[in-house]
C-alpha positions as CSV (number, residue, x, y, z in Angstrom):
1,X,-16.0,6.7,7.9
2,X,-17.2,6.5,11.5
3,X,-15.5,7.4,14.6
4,X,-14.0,4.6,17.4
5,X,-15.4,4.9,21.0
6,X,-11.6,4.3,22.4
7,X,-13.1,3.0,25.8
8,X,-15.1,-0.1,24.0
9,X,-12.5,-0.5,21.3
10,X,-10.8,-3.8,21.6
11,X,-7.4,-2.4,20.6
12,X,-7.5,0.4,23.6
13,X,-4.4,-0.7,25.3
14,X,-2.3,-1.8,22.4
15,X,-3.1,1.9,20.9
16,X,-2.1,3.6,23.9
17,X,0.7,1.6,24.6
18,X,2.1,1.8,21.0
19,X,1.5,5.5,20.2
20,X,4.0,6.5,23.5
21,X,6.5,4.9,21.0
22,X,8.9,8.1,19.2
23,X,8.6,5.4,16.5
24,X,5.4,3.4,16.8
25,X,6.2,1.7,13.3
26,X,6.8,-2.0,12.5
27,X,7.1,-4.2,9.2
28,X,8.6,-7.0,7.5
29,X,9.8,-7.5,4.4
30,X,8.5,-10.9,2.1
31,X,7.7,-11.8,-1.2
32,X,4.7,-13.1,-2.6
33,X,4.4,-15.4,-5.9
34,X,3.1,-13.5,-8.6
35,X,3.6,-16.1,-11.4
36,X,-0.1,-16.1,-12.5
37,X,-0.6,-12.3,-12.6
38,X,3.1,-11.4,-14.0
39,X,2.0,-14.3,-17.1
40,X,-1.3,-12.7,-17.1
41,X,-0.1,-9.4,-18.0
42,X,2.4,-10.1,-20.3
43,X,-0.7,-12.2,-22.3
44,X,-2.8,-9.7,-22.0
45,X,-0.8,-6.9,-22.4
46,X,-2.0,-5.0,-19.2
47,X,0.2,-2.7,-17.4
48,X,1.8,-5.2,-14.3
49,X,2.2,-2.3,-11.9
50,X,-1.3,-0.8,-12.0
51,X,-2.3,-4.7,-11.8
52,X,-0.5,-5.4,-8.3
53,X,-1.1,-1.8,-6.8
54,X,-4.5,-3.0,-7.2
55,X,-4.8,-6.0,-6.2
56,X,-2.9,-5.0,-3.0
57,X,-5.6,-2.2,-2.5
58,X,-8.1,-4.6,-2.6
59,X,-6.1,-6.6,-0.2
60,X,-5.8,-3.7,2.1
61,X,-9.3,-2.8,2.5
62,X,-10.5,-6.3,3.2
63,X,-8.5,-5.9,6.4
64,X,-10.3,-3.8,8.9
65,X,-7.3,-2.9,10.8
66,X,-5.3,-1.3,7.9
67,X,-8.3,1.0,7.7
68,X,-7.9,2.6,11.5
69,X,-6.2,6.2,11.2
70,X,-5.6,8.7,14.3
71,X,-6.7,12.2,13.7
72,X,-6.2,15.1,16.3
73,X,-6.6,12.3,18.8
74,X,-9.7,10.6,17.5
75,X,-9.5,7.2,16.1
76,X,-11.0,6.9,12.7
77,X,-12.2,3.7,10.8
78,X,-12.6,4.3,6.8
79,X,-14.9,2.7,4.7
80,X,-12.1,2.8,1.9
81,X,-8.4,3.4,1.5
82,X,-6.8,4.6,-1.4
83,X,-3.5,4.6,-3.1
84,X,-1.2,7.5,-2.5
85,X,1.9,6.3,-4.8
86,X,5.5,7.5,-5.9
87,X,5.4,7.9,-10.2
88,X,9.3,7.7,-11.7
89,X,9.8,10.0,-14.4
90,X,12.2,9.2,-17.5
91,X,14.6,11.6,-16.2
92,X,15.3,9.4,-13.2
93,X,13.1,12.1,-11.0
94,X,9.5,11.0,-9.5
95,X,6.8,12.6,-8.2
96,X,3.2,11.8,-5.8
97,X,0.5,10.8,-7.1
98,X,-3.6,10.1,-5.5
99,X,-5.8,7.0,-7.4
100,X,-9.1,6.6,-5.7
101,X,-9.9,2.7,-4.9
102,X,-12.2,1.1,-7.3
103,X,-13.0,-2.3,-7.1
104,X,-13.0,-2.6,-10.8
105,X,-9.7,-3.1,-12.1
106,X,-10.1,-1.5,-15.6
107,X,-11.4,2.0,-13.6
108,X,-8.6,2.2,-11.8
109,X,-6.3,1.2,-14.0
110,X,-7.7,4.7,-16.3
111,X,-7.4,6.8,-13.3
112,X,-3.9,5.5,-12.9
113,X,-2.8,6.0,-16.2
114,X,-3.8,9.3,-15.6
115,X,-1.9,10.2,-12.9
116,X,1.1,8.8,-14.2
117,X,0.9,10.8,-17.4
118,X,0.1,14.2,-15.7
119,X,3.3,13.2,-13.2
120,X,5.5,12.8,-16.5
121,X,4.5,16.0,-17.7
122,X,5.3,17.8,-14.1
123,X,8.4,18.2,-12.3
124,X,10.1,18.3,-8.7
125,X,7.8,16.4,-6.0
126,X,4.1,17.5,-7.0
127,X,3.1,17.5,-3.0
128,X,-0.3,17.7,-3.6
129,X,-3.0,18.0,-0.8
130,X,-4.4,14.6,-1.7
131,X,-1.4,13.4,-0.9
132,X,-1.3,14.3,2.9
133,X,-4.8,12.3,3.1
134,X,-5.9,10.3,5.8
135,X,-7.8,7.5,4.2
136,X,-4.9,6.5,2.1
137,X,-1.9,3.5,1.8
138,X,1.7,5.5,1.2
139,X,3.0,3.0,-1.7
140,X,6.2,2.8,-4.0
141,X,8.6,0.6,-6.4
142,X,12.0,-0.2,-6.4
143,X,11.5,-1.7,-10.0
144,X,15.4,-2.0,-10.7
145,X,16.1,-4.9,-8.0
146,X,14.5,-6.9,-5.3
147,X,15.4,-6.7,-1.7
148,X,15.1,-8.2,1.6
149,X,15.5,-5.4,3.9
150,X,14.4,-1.7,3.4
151,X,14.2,1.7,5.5
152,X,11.3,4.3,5.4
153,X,12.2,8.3,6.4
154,X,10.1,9.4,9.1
155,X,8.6,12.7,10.6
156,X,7.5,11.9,14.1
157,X,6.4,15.9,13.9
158,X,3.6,15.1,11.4
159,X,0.5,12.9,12.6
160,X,0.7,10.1,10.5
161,X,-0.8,6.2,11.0
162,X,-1.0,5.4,7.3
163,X,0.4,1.9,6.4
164,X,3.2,2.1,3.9
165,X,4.0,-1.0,1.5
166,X,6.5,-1.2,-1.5
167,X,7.6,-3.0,-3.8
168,X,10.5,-4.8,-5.6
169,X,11.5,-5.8,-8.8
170,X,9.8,-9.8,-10.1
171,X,12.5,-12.1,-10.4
172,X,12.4,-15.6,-11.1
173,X,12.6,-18.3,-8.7
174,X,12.0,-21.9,-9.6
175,X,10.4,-21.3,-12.9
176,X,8.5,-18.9,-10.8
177,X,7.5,-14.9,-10.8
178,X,7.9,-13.6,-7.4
179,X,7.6,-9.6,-6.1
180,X,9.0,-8.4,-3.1
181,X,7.2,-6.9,-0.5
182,X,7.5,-4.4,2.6
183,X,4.7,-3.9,4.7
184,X,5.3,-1.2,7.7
185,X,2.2,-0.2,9.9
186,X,1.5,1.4,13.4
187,X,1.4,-0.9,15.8
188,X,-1.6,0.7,17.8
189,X,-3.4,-0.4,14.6
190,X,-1.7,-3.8,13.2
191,X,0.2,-6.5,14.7
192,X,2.2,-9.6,12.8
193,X,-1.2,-11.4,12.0
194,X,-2.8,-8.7,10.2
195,X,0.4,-8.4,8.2
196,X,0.7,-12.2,7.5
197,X,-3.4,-11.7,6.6
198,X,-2.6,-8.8,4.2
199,X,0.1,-11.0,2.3
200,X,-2.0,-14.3,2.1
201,X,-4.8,-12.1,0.7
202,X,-2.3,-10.3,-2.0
203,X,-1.0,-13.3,-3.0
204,X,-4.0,-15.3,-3.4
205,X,-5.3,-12.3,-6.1
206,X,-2.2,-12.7,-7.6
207,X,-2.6,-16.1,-8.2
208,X,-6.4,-16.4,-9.0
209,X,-6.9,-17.7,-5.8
210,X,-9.9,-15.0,-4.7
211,X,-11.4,-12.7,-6.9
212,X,-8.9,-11.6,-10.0
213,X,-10.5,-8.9,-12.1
């Protein structure tokens, strides 16, 4: 990581104009077509939630912008951003969870499985201190239904500039898979175009388009 010089940065007044904001938080809700990876996974019999979350990691870090973090007043650029994610429990319950990026998707995929079985065998929240990191995306599922609207809690007490994306349930549309998606970021950071970027990206991995596994 590697910290901005504010004065040279091109984003200077956007920042400072944004960050005045009680609520300096933006996003839009879409959908992506997932056809290719949804069939993939089925054929292959890989695990379609570890397969999105990382393609949409991989989406996330090839966008500078979503990288950009404010800490006690310093801007911050990482060299990688990593998946802090909500894990449901059987008992309807869920928990955080931390999964280091790895460009591999068969290394993350362990780490994930992981995480998810020591959340399943934990209860209540599991706040854990990765979980307050920096260098991270804040993800989660609604895998019961899709949507087209959605509303994040927020703590304007708490310093926080960390993008947060979730997702829907696939549904069918056309004789095609297709996954909701909200994206919400800070605006000092990200505008419409870098969201639009981030989308085009995850749904070309999706669909074979750039790099699959």
């Amino acid at each position: 990581m590697k910290s901005i010089e504010i004065n040279k940065w091109t984003r200077k007044d956007y920042y400072e104009f944004f960050s005045k904001y009680d609520d300096p938080f933006f996003g839009i809700v879409s959908e992506i077509n997932c056809h290719y990876a949804y069939e993939k996974c089925k054929k292959d019999k890989l695990s379609f939630f570890a397969y999105y979350l990382h393609k949409s990691l991989v989406a996330v870090n090839s966008i500078e912008e979503f990288k950009f973090r404010c800490i006690n007043d310093e801007i911050i650029v990482f060299d990688n951003i990593h998946a802090a994610t909500t894990i449901g429990r059987t008992d309807g319950s869920f928990g955080f969870s931390f999964i280091s990026f790895n460009e591999d998707f068969h290394q993350f995929s362990k780490s994930l499985k992981k995480e998810i079985e020591e959340v399943q065998n934990s209860s209540g929240i599991r706040y854990l201190k990765d979980s307050s990191r920096h260098d991270v995306v804040h993800y989660s599922t609604i895998p019961w239904k899709h949507f087209t609207g959605l509303k994040h809690p927020g703590n304007f007490s708490r310093e926080d500039s960390a993008p947060k994306i979730v997702f829907g349930k696939a549904y069918l549309k056309n004789n095609e898979w297709y996954l909701p998606v909200s994206i919400t970021g800070h605006h000092g950071f990200v505008d419409g175009i870098h969201l639009a970027m981030f989308l085009e990206c995850f749904e070309n991995m999706m669909q074979n388009k750039l790099t699959a596994q």
